[in-house]
C-alpha positions as CSV (number, residue, x, y, z in Angstrom):
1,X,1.1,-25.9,-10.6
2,X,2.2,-27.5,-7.3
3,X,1.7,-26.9,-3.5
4,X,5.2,-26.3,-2.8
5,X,8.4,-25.2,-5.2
6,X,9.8,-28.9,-5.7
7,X,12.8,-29.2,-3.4
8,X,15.6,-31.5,-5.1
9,X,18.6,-33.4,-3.2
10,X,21.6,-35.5,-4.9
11,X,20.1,-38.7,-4.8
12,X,18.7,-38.8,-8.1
13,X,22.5,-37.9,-9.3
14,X,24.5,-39.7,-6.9
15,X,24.2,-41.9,-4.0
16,X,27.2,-39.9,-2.6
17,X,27.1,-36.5,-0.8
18,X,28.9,-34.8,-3.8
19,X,28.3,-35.4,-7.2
20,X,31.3,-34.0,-9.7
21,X,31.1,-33.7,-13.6
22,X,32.6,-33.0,-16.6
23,X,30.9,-30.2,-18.7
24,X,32.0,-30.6,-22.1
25,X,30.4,-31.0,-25.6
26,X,30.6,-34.8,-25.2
27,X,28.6,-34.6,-21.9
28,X,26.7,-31.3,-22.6
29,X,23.3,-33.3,-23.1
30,X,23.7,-35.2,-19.8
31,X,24.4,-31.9,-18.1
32,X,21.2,-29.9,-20.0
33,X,19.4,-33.0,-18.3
34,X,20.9,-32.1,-15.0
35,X,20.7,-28.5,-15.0
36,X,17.9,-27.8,-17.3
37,X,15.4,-30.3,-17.5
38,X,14.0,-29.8,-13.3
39,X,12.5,-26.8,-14.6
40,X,11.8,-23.9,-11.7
41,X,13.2,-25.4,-8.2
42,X,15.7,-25.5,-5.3
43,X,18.2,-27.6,-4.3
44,X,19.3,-28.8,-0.8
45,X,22.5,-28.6,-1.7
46,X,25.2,-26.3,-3.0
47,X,26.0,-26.1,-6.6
48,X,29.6,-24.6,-7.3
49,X,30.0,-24.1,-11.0
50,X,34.2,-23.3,-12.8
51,X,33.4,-22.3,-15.8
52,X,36.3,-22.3,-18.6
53,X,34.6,-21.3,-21.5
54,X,31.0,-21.1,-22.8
55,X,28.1,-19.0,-22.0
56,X,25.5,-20.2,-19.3
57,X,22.3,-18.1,-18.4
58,X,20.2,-19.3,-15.6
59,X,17.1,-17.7,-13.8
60,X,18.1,-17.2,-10.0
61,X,15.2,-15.5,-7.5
62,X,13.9,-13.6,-9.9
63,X,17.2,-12.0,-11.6
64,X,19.0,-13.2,-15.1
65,X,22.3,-14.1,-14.0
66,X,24.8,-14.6,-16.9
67,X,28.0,-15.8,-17.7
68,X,30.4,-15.6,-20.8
69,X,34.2,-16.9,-20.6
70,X,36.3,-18.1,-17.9
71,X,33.8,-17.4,-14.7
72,X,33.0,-19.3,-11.5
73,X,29.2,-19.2,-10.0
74,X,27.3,-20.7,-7.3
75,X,24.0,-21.5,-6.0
76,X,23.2,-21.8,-2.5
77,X,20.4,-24.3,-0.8
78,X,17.1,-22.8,-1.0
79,X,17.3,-20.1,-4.0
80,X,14.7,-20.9,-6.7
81,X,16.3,-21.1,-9.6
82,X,15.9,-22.5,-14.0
83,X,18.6,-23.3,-16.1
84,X,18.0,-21.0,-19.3
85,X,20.3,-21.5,-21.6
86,X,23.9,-23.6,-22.1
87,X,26.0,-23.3,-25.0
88,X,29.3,-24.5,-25.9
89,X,30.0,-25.1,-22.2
90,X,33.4,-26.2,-21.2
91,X,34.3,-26.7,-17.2
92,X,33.2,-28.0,-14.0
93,X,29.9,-29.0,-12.1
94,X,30.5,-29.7,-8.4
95,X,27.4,-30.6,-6.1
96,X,27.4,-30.7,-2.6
97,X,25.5,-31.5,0.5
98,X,25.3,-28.6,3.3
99,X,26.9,-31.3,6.2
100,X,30.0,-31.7,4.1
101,X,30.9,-28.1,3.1
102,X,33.2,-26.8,5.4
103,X,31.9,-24.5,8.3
104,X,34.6,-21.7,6.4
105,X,32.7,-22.1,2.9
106,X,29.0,-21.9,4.1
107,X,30.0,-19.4,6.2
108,X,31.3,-17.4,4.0
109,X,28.5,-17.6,0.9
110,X,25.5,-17.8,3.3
111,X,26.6,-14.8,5.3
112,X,27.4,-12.8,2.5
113,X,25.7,-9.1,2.5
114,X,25.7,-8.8,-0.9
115,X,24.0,-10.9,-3.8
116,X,26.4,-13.8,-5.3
117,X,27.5,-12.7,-8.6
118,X,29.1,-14.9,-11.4
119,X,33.0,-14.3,-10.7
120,X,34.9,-13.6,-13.8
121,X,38.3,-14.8,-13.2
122,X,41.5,-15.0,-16.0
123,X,42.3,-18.1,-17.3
124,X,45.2,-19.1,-15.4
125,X,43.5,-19.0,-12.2
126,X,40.8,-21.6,-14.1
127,X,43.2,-23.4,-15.1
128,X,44.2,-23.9,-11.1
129,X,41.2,-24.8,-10.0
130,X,40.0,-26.5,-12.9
131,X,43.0,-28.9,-12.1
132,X,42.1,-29.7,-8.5
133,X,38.4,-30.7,-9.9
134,X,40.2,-33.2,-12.1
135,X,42.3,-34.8,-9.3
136,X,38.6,-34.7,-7.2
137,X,36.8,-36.4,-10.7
138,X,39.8,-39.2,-10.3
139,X,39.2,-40.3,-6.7
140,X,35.4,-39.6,-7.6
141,X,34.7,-43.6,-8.0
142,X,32.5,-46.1,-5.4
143,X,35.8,-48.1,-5.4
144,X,37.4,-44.8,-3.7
145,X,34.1,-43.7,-1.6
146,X,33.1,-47.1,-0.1
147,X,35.7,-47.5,1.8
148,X,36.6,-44.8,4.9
149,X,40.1,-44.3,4.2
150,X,39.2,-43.0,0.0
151,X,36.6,-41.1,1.0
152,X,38.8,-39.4,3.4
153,X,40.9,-38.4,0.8
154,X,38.5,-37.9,-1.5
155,X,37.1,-35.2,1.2
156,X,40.1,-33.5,1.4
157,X,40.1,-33.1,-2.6
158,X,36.7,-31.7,-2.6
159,X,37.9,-29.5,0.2
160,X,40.8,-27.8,-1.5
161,X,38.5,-27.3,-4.4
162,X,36.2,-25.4,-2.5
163,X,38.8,-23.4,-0.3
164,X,39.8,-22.0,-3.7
165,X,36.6,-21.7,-5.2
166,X,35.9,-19.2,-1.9
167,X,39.1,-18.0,-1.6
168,X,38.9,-16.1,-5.7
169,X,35.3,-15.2,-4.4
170,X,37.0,-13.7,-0.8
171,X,39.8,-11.5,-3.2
172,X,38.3,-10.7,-6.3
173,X,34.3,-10.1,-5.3
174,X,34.0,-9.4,-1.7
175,X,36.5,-8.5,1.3
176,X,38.3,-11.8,3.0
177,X,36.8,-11.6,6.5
178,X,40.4,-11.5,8.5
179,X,40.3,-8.3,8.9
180,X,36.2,-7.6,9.8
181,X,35.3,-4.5,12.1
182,X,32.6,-6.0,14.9
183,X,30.2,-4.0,12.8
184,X,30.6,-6.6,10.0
185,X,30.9,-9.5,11.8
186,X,27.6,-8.2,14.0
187,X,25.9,-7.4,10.9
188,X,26.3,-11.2,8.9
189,X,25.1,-12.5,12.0
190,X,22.1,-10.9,12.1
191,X,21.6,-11.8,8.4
192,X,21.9,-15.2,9.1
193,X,19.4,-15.3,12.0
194,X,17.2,-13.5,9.6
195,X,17.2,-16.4,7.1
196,X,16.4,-19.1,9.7
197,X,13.9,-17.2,12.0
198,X,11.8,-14.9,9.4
199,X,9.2,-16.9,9.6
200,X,8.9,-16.8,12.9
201,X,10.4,-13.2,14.3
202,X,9.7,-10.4,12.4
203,X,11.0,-7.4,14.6
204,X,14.5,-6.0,14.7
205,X,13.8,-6.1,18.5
206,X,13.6,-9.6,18.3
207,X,16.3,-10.0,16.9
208,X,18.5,-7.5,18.9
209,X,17.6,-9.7,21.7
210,X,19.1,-13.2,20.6
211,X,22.0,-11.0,19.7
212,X,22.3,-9.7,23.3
213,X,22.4,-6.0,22.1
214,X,20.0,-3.4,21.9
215,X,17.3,-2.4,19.0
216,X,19.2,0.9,18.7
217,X,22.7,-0.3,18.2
218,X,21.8,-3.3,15.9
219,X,19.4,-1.0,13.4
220,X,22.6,1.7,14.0
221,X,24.9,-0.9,13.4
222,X,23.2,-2.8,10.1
223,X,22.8,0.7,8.1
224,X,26.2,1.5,8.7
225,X,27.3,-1.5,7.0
226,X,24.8,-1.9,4.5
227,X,23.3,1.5,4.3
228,X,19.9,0.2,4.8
229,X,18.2,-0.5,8.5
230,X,17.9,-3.5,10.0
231,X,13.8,-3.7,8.9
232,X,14.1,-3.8,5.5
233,X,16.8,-6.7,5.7
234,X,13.7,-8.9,7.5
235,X,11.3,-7.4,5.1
236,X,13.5,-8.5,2.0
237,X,13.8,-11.9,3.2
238,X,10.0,-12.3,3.8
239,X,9.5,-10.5,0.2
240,X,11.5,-12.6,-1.4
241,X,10.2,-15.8,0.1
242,X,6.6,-14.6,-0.7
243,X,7.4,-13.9,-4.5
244,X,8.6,-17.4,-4.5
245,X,5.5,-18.9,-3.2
246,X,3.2,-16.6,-5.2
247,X,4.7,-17.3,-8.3
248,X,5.9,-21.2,-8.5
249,X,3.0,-22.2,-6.2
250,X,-1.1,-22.2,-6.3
251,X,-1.2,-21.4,-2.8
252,X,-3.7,-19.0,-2.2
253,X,-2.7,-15.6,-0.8
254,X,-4.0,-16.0,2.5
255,X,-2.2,-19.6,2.0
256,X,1.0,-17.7,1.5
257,X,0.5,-15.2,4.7
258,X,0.5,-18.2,6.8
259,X,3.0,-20.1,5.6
260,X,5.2,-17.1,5.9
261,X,3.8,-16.7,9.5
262,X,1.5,-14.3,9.4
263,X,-2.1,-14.8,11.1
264,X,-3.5,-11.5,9.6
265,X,-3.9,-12.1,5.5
266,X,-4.7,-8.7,5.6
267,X,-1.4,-7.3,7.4
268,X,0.4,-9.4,5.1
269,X,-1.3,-8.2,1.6
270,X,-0.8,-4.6,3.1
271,X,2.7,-4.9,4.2
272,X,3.8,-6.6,0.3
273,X,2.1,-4.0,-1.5
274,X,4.0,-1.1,0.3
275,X,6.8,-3.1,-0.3
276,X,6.7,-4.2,-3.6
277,X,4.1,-1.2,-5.2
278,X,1.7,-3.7,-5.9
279,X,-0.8,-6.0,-4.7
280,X,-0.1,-9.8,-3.9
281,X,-2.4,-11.2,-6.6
282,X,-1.4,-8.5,-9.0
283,X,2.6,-9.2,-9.1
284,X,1.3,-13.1,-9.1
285,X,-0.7,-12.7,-12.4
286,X,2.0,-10.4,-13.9
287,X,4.5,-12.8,-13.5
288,X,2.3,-16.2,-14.4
């Protein structure tokens, strides 16, 4: 077992910052290679999935997500995740670097208060988008990327694809944000800060204070929306991280404290096992 949870980016797919395939029965062992064959990791990128038929079952943070049918699924930079199982797959792969996913799309998935389910979706509205990832697979050629003026277009492709792929995701799985009470919009923020600074800032007061509002209003604020305080949201990140390093690392446990930013080993293995009803090393052997 490694150091660290191996990281991958596109370019050993694509010398491109989007890589866009064909999942079918001819290509089904190329795409095993891609999707399977990495074993546990993360990706630097996105991975947006439109499934037409088949049934996919992949390992994501710690949860068996599956999907049977006509679905669309994504994967966002950072989760730890194992390709499980592929059969009879018929649809689309679309990878894609963070810099060129539109501010609207990352937005949207990164900020998200709820887990990101496989979308299950009738076939006509597959059929749409499965049509804009064909026109995108055309123009998907060095001929058309190598020069400024195809990529451009290109771009664009790849951008309608993914402002339908979130657009399904924004009316069929979770509110379209047009509409969003400040306690929403106050809420994703602080989810996102969360995500970059957990390592770092570990208080609700910390982060009340990058947010220019009180501790009061913001814990008041994030239960309201999400019905839990704005504590366990940190905790949850840190948790989450921590299971990831336990599990698909050999760091040590005092290792893993410091990594996630905590000087007291101690304070850390406490503060887990409250958590999680169980000690560090103990949820590491049980899931070895």
């Amino acid at each position: 077992m490694k150091q660290t949870i191996p990281t991958y980016d596109l370019n050993g797919i694509s010398h491109h910052q989007f890589h866009v395939k064909r999942m079918d029965q001819h290509t089904q062992i190329a795409e095993d290679n891609i999707l399977m064959d990495k074993g546990i990791h993360r990706d630097s990128h996105y991975i947006f999935t439109c499934m037409e038929s088949g049934h996919v079952k992949m390992m994501v943070d710690f949860k068996t997500v599956e999907a049977k049918g006509s679905a669309l699924f994504c994967v966002l930079p950072g989760q730890v995740h194992q390709g499980l199982l592929m059969n009879n797959i018929s649809g689309w792969f679309v990878a894609v670097k963070a810099e060129l996913v539109p501010d609207t799309v990352r937005s949207f998935f990164d900020e998200s208060l709820v887990e990101i389910q496989p979308l299950f979706i009738d076939k006509n509205l597959i059929e749409r988008i499965s049509t804009t990832a064909d026109i995108l697979h055309s123009s998907y050629t060095h001929e058309m990327l190598s020069s400024k003026e195809g990529f451009l277009v290109a771009q664009s492709l790849l951008n309608a694809f993914l402002g339908m792929f979130t657009m399904l995701y924004s009316q069929k799985s979770i509110s379209a944000g047009s509409n969003e009470s400040r306690a929403l919009q106050l809420s994703r923020a602080f989810r996102i800060l969360i995500r970059q600074q957990f390592k770092t800032l570990k208080s609700p007061s910390e982060y009340a204070e990058l947010l220019n509002i009180t501790r009061g209003y913001l814990t008041e604020t994030v239960r309201e929306v999400t019905g839990k305080p704005a504590q366990h949201w940190i905790h949850q990140e840190i948790l989450i991280e921590a299971k990831r390093l336990l599990v698909f690392t050999n760091l040590s446990v005092k290792e893993v404290a410091y990594e996630l930013g905590y000087s007291d080993h101690t304070y850390f293995s406490r503060l887990f096992s409250k958590l999680e009803n169980q000690s560090p090393s103990a949820f590491r052997n049980q899931h070895q």
